[in-house]
GUZA-719321 format. One record per residue (C-alpha): residue number from 1; residue in one letter; x, y negated, z negated. Coordinates in steps of 0.2 Angstrom, whole numbers, always signed. Each point is the difference from the previous one (the first is absolute). Example, Ala and Ser with C-alpha at 12.3 -4.5 7.8 and 13.67 -1.06 7.14 Angstrom:
BEGIN
NODE seq type    px    py    pz
NODE   1    A   +62   +22   -39
NODE   2    S    +6   -17    +3
***
This chain:
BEGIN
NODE seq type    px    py    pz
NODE   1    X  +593  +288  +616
NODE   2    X   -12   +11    -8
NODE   3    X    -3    -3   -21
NODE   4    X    -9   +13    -3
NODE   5    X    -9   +18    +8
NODE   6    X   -11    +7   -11
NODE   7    X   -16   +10    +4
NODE   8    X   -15    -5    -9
NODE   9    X   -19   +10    -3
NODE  10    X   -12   -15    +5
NODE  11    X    -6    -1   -17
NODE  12    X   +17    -6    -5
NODE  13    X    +2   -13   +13
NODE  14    X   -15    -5    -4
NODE  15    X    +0    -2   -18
NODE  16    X   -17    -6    -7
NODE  17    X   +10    -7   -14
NODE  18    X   +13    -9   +10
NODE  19    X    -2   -17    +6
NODE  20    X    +9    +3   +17
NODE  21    X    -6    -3   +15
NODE  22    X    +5    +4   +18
NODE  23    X    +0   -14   +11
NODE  24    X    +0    +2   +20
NODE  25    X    +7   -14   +10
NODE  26    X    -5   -11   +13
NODE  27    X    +7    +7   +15
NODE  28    X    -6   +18    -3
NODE  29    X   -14    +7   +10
NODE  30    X   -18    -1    -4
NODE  31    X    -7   +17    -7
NODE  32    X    +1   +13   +17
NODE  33    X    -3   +16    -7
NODE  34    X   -16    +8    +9
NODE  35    X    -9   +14    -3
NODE  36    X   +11   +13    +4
NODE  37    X   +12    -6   -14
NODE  38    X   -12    +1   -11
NODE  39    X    -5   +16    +3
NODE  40    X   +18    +7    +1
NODE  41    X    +2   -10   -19
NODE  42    X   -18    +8    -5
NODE  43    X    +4   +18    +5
NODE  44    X   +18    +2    -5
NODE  45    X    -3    -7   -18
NODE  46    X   -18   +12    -2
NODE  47    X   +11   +15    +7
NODE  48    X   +19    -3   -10
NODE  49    X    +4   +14   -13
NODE  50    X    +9   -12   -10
NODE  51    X    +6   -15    +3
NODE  52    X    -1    -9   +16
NODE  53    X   +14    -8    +8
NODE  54    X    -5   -16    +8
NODE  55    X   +14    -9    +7
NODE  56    X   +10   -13    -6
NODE  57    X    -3   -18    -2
NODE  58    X   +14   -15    -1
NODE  59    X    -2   -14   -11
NODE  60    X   +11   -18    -5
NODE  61    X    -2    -6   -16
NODE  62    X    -1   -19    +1
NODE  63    X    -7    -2   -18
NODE  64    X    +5   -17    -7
NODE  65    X   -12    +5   -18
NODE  66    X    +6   +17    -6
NODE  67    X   -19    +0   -12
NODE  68    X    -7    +0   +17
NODE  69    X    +9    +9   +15
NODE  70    X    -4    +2   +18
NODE  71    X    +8    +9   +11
NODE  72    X    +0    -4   +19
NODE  73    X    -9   +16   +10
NODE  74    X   +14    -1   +15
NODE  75    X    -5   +19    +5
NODE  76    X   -15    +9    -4
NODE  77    X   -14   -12    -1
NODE  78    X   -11   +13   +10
NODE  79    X    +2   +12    -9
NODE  80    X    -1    -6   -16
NODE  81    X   -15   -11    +5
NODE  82    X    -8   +15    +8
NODE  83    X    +3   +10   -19
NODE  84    X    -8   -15   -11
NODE  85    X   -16    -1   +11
NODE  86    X    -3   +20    -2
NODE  87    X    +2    -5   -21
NODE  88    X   -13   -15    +4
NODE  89    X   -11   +14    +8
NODE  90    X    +3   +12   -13
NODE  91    X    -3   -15   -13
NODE  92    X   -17    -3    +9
NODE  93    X    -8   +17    +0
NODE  94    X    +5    +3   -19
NODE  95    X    -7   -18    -6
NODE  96    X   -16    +7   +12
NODE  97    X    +0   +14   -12
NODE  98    X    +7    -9   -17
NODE  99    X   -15    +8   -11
NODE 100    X    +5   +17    +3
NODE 101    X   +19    -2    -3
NODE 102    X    +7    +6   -17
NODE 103    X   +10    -9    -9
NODE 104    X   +18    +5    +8
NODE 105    X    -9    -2   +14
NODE 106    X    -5   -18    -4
NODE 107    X   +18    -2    -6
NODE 108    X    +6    +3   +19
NODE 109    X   -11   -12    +8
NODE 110    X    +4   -12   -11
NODE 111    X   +18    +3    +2
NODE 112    X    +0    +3   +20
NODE 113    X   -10   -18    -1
NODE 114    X   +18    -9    -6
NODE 115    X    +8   +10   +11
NODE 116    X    -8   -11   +14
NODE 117    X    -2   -17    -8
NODE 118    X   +13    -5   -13
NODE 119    X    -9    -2   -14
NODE 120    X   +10   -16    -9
NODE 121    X    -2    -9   +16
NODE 122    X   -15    +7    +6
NODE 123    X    +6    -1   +17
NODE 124    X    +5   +16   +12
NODE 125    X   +13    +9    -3
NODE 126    X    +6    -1   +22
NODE 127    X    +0   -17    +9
NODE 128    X    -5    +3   +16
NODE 129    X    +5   -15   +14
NODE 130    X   -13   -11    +4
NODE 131    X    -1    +4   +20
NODE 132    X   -16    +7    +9
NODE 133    X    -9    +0   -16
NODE 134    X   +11   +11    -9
NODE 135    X    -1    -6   -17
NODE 136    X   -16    -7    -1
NODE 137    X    -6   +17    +6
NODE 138    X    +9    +9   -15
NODE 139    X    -6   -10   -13
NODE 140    X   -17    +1    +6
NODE 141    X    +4   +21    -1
NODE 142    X    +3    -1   -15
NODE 143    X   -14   -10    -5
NODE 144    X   -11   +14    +8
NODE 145    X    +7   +13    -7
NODE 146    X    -4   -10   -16
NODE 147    X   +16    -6    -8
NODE 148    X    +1   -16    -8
NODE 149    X    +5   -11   +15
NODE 150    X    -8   -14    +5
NODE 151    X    -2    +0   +18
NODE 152    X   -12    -5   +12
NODE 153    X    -3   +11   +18
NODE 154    X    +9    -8   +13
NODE 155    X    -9    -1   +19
NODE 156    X    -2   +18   +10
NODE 157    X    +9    +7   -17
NODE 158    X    -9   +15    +2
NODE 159    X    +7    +2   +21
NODE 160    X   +20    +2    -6
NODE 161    X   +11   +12    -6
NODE 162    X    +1    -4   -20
NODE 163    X   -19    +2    +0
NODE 164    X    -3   +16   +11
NODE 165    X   +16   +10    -5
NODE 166    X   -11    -2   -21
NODE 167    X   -16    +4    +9
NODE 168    X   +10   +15    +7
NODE 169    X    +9    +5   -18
NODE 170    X   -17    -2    -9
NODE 171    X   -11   +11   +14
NODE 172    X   +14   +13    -1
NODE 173    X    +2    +1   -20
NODE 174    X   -19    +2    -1
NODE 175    X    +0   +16   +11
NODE 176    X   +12    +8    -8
NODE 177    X   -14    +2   -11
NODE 178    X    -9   +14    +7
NODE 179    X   -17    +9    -4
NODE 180    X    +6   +18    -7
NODE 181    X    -1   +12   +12
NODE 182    X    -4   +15    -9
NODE 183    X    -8    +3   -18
NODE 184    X   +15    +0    -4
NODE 185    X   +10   -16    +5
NODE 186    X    -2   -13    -9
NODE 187    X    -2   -19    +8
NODE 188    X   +14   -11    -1
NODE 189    X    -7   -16    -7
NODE 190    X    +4   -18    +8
NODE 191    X   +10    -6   -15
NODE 192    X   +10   +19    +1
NODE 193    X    +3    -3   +18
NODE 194    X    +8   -18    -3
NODE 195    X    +8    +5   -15
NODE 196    X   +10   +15    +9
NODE 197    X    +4   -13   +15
NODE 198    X    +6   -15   -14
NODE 199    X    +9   +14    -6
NODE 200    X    +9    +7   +14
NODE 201    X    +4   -17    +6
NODE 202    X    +7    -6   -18
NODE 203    X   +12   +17    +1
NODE 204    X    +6    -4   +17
NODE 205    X   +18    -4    +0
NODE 206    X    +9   -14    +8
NODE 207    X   +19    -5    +2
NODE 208    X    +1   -20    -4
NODE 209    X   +14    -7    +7
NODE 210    X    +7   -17    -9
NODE 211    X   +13   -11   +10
NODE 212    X    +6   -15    -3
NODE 213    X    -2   -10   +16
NODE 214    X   -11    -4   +15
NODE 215    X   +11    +8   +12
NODE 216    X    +5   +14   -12
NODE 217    X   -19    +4    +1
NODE 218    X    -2    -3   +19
NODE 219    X   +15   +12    +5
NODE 220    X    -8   +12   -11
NODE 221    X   -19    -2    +9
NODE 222    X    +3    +5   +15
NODE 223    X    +3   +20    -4
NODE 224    X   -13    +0   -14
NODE 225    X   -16    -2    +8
NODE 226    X    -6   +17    -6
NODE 227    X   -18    +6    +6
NODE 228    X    -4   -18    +6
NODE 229    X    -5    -9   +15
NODE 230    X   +17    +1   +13
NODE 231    X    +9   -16    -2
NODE 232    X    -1   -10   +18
NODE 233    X   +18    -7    +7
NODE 234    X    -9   -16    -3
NODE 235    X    +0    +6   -20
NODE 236    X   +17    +5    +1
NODE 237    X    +8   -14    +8
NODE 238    X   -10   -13   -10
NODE 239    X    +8   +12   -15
NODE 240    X   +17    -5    +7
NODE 241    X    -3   -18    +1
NODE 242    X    -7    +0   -17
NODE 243    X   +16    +9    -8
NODE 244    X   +14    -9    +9
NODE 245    X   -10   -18    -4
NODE 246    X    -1    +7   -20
NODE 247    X   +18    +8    +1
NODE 248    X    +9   -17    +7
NODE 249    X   -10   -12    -7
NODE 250    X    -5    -9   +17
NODE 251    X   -17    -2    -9
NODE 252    X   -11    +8   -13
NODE 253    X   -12   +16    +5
NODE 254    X   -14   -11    +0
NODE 255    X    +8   -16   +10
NODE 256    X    +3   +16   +12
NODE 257    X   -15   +10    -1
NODE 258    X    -9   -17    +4
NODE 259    X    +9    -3   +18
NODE 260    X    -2   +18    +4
NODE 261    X   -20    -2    -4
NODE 262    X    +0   -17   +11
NODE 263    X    +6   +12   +14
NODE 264    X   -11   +12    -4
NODE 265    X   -15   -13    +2
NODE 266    X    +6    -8   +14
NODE 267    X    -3   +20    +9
NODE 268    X   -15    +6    -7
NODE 269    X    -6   +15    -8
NODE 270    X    +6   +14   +12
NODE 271    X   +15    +8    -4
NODE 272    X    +5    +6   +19
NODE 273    X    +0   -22    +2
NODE 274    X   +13    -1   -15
NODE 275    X   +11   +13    +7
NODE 276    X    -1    -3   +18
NODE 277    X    +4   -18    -4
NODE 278    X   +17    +5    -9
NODE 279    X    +2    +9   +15
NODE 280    X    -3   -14   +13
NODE 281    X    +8   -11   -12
NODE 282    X   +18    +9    +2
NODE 283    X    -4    +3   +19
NODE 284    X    -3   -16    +3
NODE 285    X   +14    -8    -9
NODE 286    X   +16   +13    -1
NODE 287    X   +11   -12    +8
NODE 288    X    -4   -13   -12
NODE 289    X    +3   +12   -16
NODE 290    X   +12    +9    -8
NODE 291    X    +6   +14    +9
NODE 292    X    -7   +16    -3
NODE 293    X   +11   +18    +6
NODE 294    X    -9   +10   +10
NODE 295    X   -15   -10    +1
NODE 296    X    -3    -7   +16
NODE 297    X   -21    +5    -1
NODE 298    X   -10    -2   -17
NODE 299    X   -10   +16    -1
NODE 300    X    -8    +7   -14
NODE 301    X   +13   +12    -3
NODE 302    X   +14   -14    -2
NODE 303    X   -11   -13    -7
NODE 304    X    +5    +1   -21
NODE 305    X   +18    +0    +5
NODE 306    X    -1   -15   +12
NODE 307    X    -8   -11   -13
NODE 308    X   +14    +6   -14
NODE 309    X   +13    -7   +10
NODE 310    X    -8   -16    +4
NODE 311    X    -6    -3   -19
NODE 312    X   +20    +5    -4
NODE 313    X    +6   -13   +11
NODE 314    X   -10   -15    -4
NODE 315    X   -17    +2   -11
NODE 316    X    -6   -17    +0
NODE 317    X    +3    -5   +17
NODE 318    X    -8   +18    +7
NODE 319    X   -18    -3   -12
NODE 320    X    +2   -20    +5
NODE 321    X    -3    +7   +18
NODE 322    X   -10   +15    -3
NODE 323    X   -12   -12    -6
NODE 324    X    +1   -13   +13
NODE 325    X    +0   +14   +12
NODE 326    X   -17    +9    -5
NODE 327    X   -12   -16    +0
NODE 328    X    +6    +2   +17
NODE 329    X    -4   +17    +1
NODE 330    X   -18    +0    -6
NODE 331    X    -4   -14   +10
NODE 332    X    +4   +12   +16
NODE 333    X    -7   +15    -7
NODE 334    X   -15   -10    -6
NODE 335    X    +0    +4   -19
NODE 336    X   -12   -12    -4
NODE 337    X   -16    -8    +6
NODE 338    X    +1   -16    +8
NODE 339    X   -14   -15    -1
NODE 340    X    +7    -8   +13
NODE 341    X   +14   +10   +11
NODE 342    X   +12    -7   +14
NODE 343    X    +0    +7   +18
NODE 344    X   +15    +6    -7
NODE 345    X   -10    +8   -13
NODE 346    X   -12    +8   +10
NODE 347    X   +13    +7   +13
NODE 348    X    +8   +10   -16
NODE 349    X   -17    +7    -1
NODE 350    X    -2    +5   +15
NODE 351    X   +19    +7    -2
NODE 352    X    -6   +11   -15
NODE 353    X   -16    +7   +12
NODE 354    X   +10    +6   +12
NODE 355    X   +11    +7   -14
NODE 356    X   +16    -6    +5
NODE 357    X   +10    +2   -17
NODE 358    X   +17    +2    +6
NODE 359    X    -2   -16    +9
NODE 360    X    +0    -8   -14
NODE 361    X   +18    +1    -5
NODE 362    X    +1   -13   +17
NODE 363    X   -11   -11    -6
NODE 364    X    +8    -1   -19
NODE 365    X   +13    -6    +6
NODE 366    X    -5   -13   +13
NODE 367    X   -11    -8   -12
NODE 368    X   +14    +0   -11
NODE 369    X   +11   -10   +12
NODE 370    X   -13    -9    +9
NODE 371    X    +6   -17    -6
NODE 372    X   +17    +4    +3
NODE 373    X    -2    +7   +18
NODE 374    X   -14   -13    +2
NODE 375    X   -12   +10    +4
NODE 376    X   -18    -7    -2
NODE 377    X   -17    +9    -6
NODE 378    X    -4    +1   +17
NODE 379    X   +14    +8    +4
NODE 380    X    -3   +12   -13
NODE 381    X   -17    +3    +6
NODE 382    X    +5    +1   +16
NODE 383    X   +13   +16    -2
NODE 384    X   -13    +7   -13
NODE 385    X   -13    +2   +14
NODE 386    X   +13    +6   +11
NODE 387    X    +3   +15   -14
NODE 388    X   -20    +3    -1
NODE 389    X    +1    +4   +18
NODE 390    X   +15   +11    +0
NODE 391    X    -7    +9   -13
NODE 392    X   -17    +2    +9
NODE 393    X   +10    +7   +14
NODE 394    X   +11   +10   -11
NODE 395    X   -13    +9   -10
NODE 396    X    -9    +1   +17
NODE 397    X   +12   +11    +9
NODE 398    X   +11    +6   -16
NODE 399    X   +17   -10    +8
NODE 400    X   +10    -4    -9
NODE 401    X    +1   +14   -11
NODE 402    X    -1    -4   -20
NODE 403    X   +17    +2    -3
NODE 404    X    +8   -11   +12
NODE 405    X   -11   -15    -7
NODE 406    X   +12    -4   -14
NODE 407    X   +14    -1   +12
NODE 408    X    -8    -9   +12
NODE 409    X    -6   -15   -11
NODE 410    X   +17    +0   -10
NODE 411    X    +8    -1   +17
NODE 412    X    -8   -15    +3
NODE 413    X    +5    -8   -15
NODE 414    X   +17    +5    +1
NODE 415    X    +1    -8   +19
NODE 416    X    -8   -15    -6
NODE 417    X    +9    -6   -13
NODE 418    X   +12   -11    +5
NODE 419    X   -13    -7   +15
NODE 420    X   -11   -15    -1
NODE 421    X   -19    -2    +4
NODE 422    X    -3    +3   +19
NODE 423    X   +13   +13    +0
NODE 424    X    -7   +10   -16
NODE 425    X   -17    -1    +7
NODE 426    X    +7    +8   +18
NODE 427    X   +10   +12   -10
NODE 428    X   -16    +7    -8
NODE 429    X   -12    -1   +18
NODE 430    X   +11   +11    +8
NODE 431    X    +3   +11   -12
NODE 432    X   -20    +4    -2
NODE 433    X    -1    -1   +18
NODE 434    X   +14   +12    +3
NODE 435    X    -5   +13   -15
NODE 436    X   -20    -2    +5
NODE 437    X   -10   +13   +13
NODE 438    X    -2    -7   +16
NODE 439    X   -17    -2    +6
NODE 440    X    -2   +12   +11
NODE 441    X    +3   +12   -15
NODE 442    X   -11   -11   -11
NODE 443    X   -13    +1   +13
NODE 444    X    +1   +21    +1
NODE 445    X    -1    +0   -21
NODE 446    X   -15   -11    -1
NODE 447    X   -10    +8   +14
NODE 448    X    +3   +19    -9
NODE 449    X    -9    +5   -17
NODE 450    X    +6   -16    -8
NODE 451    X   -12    +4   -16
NODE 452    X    +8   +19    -6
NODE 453    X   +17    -6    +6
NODE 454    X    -1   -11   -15
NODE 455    X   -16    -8    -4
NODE 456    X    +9   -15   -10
NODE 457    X    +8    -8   +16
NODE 458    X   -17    +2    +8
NODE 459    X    -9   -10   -13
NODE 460    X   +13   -13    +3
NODE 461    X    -1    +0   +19
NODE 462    X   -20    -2    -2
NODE 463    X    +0   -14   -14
NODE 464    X   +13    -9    +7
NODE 465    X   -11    +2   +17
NODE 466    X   -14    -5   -10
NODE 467    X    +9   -15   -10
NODE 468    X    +3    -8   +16
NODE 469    X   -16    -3    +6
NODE 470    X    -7    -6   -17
NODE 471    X    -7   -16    -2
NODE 472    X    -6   -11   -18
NODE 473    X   -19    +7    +3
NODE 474    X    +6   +20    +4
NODE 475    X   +15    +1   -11
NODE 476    X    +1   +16   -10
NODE 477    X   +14    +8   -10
NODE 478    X    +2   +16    +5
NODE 479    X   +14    +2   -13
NODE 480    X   -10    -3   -14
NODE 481    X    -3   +16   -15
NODE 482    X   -13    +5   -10
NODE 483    X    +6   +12   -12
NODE 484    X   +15    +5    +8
NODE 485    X   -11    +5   +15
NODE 486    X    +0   -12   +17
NODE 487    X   -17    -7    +2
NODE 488    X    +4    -2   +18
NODE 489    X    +2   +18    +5
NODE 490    X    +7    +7   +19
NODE 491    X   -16    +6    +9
NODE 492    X    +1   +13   +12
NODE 493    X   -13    -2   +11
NODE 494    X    -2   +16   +10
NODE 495    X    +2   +11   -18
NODE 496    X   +14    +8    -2
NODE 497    X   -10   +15    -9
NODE 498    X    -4   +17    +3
NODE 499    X   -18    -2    -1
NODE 500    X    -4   -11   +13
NODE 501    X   -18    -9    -3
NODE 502    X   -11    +5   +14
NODE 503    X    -4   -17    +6
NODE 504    X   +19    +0    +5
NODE 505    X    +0   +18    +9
NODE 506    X   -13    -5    +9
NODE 507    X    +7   -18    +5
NODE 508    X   +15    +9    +7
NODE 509    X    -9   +12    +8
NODE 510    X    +1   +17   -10
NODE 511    X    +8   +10   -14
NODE 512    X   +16    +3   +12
NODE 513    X    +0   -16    +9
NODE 514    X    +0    -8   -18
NODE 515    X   +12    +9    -9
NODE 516    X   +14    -3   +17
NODE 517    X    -3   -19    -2
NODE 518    X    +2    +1   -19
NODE 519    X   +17   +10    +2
NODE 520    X    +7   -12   +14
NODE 521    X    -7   -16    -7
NODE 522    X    -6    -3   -18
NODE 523    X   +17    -3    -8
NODE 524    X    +4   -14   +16
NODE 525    X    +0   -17    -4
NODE 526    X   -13    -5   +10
NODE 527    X   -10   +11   -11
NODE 528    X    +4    -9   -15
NODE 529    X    -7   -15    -8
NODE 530    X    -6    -4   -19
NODE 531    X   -14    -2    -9
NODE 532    X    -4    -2   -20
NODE 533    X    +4   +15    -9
NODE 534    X   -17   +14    +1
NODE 535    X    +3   +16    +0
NODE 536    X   -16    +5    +8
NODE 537    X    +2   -12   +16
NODE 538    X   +12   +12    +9
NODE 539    X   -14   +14    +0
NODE 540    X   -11   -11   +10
NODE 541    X    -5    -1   +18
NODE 542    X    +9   -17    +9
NODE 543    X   -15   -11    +3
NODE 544    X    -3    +6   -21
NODE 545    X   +17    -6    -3
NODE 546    X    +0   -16   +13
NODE 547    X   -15    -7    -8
NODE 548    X    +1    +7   -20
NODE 549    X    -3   -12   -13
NODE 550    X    +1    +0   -19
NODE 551    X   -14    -1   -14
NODE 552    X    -1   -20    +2
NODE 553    X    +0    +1   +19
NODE 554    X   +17    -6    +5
NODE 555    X    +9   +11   +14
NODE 556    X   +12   +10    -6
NODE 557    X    +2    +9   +17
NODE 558    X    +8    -4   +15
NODE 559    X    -7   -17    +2
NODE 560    X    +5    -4   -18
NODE 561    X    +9   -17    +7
NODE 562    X   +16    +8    +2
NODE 563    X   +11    -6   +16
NODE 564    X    +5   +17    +4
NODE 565    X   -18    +7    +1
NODE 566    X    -5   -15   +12
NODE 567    X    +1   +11   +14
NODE 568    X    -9   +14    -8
NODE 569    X   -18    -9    -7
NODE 570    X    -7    -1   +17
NODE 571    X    +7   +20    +7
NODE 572    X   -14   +11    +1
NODE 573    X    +8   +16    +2
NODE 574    X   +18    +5    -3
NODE 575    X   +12   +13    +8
NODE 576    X   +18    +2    +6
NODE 577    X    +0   -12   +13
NODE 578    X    -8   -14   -13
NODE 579    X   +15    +8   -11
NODE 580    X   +12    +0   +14
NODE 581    X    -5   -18    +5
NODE 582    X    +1    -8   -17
NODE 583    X   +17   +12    -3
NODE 584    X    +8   -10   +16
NODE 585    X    -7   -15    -5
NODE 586    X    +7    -2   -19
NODE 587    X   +19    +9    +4
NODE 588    X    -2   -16   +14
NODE 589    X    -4   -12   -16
NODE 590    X   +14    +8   -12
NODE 591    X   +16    -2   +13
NODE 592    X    -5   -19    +1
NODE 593    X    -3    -1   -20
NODE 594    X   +16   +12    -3
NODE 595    X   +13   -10   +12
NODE 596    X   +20    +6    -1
NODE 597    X    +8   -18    -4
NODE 598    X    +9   -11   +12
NODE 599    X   +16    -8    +0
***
């Protein structure tokens, strides 16, 4: 399994009179380390008394011309990535300061340069993968620093991580040299300060671990990942698919890191999609797979060895229907933005809104056998709008709770396999019906405090309210973001602050009067409606905030067009009975917008 073990200072392994290069492959991640790595590799190198132990790296030497080896960087890329752009900033300040170096000095510089780019081939000494930027960003770091690369800045270079943990090495080099503090002390110069820290990093010490094979390297990754980033289950399984693919031959690493990227697209960016979609995926399909002991339920905690077992009995056909599975997948979770979505589209939207993930397992597998069970779009539509108001309901009145949701939509699934259309889609209507709140409990949630029970189900309720009275010439999203922030923002009209303005107090008629209607009332949903985001309109009195509008004259109060503020543009006054009233009349709106389904 393993060639070799030997540990290395990092001037050795990067020799500046060796044409070896490390190579990292495809199906790595993109550079991670943040700012706190980088000060953890900062500190502990500027403090060690000797030499600093760094870890260990694991490498598979596919070299095929021994005058000019590379070695493939399975484990440790972050680390050793991290190490050659603190030389690049080291190389930087001391070319800043080339005239007042000696000639030993000049001597290191020159020789830390072909540490970094190979000097024969005038190319970097580490290939990074191509993804998110990654190499384009490194050449052009180098390039800065003012090596011999030629490189071009890629787009927004300066907004990712190669380019700001540089910026961060150079700034922390530079005030290391400090202004004495005494008569007596004597300043630390730039190039001192970046010859201490090329130094210390040069004498660092790392264990480089040779192996002969893929999956020798890949059984050996999991348990060496010292002082980096936490490896996700989705890491470690995709680690497991890469080994057993390399160690039986089903296909090469990079046939298999292409399908598993394909699946990766196919969800998105978010990590908590990639893994729960493993987890639906087994949830959703366990009686079609092989069987798994003691795993009637994917959960995080069983999640790694589930997916050993499947890729051990059958690798190809598992990837072959991963892959199949999570176009379906992002489709329902809506990974991707859609010129011209399907009612079928637009109710997985809505589906996500009302943030009912674990419904989603039902849905993968639906749409997975639509054709067989002949079931239409429609259908699909159909059942989906159902889960949207179950869901409403649910996070409503907090029933059911979390943890029987997995059962619930797995039981379906289990009681519909062998059933055809009408009888799956009855299976499925009285199981929400069954499992929902009643309306009378519904009715008792949505008349209380809706907005601090939980203000996310409140700001469904009300744009779903809204939604439904929109037309072409009023339609608004209310969903749409501006910086991460929602630009259409819950209002409460009676303020929900302490310091109530006094056009309010004395609306309501007095300081005690005023503060009893904003403890009964101002969190009802009758009190709530939306407006663009402006952190100044709640301070206002209600005529103020009825008719406010914004620079260019368009309301951006209460008569800003939007249906749930129709009855509000003309009100004069408000109080608890206008909040009351509109409370009654709105919980009246959401039982007919919510409906349990029907046989």
């Amino acid at each position: 399994m393993i060639q070799s073990a030997t540990q290395y200072p990092v001037r050795t392994l990067l020799d500046a009179n060796s044409r070896l290069a490390y190579v990292i492959p495809p199906y790595q991640r993109e550079y991670s380390w943040q700012r706190a790595q980088w000060e953890n590799l900062f500190q502990d190198l500027l403090e060690a008394e000797g030499q600093h132990f760094l870890g260990t790296i694991i490498s598979l030497n596919n070299s095929a011309d021994m005058m000019d080896p590379r070695l493939e960087l399975v484990d440790g890329q972050q680390r050793l990535t991290t190490l050659s752009i603190l030389l690049a900033a080291c190389y930087s300040v001391l070319s800043d300061h080339r005239a007042d170096l000696d000639e030993d000095q000049l001597f290191s510089v020159s020789n830390l340069g072909r540490q970094l780019v190979v000097p024969a081939t005038k190319a970097p000494r580490l290939f990074l993968q191509t993804q998110g930027d990654n190499r384009a960003d490194y050449l052009y770091m180098l390039h800065a620093a003012g090596l011999r690369v030629d490189a071009t800045a890629p787009s927004y270079y300066g907004l990712r991580r190669i380019a700001r943990c540089f910026a961060y090495f150079r700034e922390a080099i530079l005030e290391l040299a400090v202004e004495p503090g005494t008569p007596e002390t004597r300043a630390t110069s730039p190039q001192e300060a970046a010859h201490r820290m090329m130094e210390a990093a040069n004498e660092a010490i790392i264990v480089k671990i040779e192996v002969s094979t893929a999956s020798d390297a890949f059984t050996l990754f999991e348990s060496l990942n010292n002082r980096g980033l936490p490896l996700s289950p989705v890491d470690l399984i995709k680690n497991q698919f890469l080994s057993l693919s390399d160690a039986r031959g089903a296909m090469t690493v990079p046939d298999a890191f292409a399908l598993w990227d394909k699946m990766l697209r196919n969800l998105g960016d978010s990590y908590s999609v990639h893994e729960r979609f493993l987890r639906h995926y087994y949830n959703a399909f366990s009686s079609e797979l092989p069987e798994v002991p003691n795993a009637s339920l994917a959960t995080k905690k069983n999640l790694i060895r589930i997916y050993e077992t499947l890729f051990k009995a059958d690798l190809t056909d598992q990837i072959t229907r991963l892959v199949s599975a999570s176009a379906i997948f992002g489709r329902i979770a809506c990974t991707r933005e859609l010129t011209d979505p399907t009612p079928l589209d637009l109710a997985y939207q809505n589906l996500n809104r009302v943030q009912a993930a674990p419904s989603f397992v039902l849905m993968l597998w639906l749409q997975t056998h639509a054709k067989d069970k002949n079931l239409s779009e429609q259908d699909l539509t159909s059942v989906t709008g159902d889960l949207v108001n179950f869901f409403a309901r649910r996070n409503v009145t907090g029933f059911p709770a979390t943890y029987a949701l997995p059962r619930l939509f797995m039981g379906i699934i289990k009681d519909a396999q062998k059933c055809d259309r009408a009888e799956i889609l009855r299976i499925i209507a009285t199981a929400l019906r069954h499992n929902s709140s009643d309306d009378d409990t519904f009715r008792v949630r949505l008349e209380q405090d809706l907005y601090t029970e939980n203000i996310d189900a409140a700001r469904f309720v009300l744009t779903s309210l809204s939604e439904q009275r929109m037309t072409n010439e009023n339609r608004r999203d209310l969903w749409e973001r501006q910086s991460g922030r929602y630009i259409w923002t819950i209002e409460h009209i009676l303020p929900q602050g302490e310091s109530l303005p006094a056009a309010w107090i004395e609306m309501l008629g007095g300081e005690e009067a005023a503060a009893r209607a904003q403890a009964d009332y101002a969190h009802k949903l009758g009190n709530l409606t939306f407006s663009v985001y402006n952190s100044n309109l709640g301070n206002r009195g209600f005529l103020d905030k009825r008719d406010h509008q914004d620079v260019n004259g368009n309301y951006i109060g209460y008569r800003n067009g939007i249906p749930l503020n129709t009855d509000l543009a003309n009100k004069e006054a408000w109080g608890p009975e206008d909040i009351q009233e509109r409370t009654d009349h709105l919980v009246k709106r959401a039982l007919a917008r919510f409906p349990l389904p029907q046989d």
